[in-house]
C-alpha positions as CSV (number, residue, x, y, z in Angstrom):
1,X,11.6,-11.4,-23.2
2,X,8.1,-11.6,-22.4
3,X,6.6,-11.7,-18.7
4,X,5.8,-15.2,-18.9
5,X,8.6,-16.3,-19.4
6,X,10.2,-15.3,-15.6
7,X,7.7,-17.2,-13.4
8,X,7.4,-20.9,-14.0
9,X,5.0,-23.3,-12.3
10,X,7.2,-24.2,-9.4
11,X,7.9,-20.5,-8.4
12,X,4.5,-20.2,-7.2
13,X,3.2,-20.6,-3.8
14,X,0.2,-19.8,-1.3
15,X,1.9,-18.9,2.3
16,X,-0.6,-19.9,5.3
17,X,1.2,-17.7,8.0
18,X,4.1,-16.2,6.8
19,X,5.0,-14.1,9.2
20,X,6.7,-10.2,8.2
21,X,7.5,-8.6,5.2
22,X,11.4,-9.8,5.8
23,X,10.2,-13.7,5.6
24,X,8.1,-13.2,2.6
25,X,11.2,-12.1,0.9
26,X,13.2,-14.9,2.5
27,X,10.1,-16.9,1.0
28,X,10.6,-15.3,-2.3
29,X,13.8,-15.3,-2.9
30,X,13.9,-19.6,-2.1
31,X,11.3,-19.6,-5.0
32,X,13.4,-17.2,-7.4
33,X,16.8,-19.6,-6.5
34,X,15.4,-22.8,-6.3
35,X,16.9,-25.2,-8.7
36,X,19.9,-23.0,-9.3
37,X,23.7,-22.7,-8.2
38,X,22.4,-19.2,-6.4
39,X,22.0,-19.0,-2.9
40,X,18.6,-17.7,-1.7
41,X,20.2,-15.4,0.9
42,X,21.7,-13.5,-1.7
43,X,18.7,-13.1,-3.2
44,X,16.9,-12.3,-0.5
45,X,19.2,-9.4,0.5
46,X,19.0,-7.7,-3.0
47,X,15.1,-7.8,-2.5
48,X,15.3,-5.9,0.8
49,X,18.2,-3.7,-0.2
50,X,15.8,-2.3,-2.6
51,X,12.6,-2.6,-0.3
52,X,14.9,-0.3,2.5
53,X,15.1,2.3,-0.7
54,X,10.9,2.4,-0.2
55,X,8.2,0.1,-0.1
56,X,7.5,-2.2,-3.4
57,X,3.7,-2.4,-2.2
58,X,1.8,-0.8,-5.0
59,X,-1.6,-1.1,-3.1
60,X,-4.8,-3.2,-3.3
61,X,-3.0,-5.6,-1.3
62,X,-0.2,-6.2,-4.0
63,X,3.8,-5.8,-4.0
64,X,6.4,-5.8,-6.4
65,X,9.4,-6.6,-4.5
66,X,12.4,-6.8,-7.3
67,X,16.1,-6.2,-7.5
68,X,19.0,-6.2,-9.9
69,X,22.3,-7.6,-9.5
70,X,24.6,-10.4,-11.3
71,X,23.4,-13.5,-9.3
72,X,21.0,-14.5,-12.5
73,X,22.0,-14.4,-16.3
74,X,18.7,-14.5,-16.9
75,X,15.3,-12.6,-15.3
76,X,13.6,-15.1,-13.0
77,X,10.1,-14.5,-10.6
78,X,8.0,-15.9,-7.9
79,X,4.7,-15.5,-7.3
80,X,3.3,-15.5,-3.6
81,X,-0.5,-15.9,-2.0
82,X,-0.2,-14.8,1.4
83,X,-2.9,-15.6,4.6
84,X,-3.3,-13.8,6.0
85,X,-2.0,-10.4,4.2
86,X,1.3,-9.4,5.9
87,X,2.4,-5.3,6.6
88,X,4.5,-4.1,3.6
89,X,4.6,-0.3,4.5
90,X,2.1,0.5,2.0
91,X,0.7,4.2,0.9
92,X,-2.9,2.8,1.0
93,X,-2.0,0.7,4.2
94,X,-3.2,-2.2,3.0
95,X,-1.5,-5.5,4.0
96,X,-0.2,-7.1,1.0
97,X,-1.2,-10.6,0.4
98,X,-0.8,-10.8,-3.7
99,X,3.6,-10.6,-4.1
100,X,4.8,-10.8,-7.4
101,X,8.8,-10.9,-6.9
102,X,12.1,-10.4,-9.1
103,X,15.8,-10.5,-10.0
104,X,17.1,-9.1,-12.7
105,X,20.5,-8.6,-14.2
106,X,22.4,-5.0,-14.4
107,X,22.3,-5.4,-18.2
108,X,17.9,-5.3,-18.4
109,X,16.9,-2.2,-17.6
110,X,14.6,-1.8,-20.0
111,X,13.0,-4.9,-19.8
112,X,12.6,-4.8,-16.5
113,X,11.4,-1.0,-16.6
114,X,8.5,-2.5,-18.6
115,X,8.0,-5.4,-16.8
116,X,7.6,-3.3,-13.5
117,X,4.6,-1.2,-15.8
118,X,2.6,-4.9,-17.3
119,X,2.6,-5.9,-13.6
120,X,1.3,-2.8,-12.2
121,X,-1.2,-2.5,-14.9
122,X,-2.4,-6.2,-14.6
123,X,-2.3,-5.6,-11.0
124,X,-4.5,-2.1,-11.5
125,X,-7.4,-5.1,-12.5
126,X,-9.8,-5.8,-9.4
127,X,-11.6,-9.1,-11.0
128,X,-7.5,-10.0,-11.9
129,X,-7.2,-10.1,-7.7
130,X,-10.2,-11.2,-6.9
131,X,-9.1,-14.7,-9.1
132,X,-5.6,-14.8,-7.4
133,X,-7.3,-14.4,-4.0
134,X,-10.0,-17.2,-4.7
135,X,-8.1,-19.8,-6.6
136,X,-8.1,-22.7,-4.3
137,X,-4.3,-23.7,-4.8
138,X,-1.1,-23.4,-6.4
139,X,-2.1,-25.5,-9.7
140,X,-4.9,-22.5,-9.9
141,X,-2.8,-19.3,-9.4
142,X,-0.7,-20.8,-11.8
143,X,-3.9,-21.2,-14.3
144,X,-4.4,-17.4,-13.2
145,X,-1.4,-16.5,-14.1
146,X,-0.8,-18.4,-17.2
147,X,-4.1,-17.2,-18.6
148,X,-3.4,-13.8,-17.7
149,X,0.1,-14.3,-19.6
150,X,2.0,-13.9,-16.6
151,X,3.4,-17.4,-16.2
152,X,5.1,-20.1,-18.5
């Protein structure tokens, strides 16, 4: 399954104000379950069951929450513009305002090993940022993303 495939265009957002690191996941995890019989809580407490295990901030102002667990037969994503950047206990101490978020069933590990790896490579990519910071709205972080082959 390719990475494109988990993020469609109405699982991404730009957040004016969003607050901590907890309602960014609550933010996320609405994204991940919208349109499906999960609830967004559950969601929401896999992502910070495995942000308590250490922080998914990878630096440059970018996190990866993600967790794994049965709600989803399928991998799903959202994508997330913070402003301003919110504290995500990261090594650099950067605040994050680029979140790139997932679920992911038990039975992917692999793919979601590698999936983990493309993001934080694409992610490694200053000019990458610099067009997810600057795109003016969500119809162009989903361009971004698309062209970057991260979204459907």
């Amino acid at each position: 399954m390719a990475l494109a495939s988990l993020l469609a265009v109405d699982r991404i957002a730009c957040l004016d104000d969003a607050g901590d690191r907890d309602e960014v996941l609550e933010a996320a995890a609405r994204l991940i379950a919208a349109g499906t019989d999960v609830a967004a809580g559950d969601v929401a407490d896999g992502l910070r069951r495995r942000e308590r295990m250490g922080s998914t901030a990878i630096g440059d102002g970018v996190a990866i929450p993600h967790g794994r667990g049965a709600a989803f037969p399928q991998a799903r994503a959202a994508f997330l513009r913070l402003r301003p950047g919110v504290a995500f206990d990261a090594a650099d101490g950067a605040p994050v305002d680029l979140v790139f978020a997932m679920a992911v069933p038990e039975g992917m590990q692999q793919e979601y090993l590698q999936w983990l790896s493309e993001l934080a490579e694409r992610f490694a990519d200053a000019s990458f940022r610099d067009a997810l910071r600057g795109a003016a709205d969500a119809g162009a972080l989903h361009a971004a993303l698309r062209d970057s082959g991260m979204a459907a």
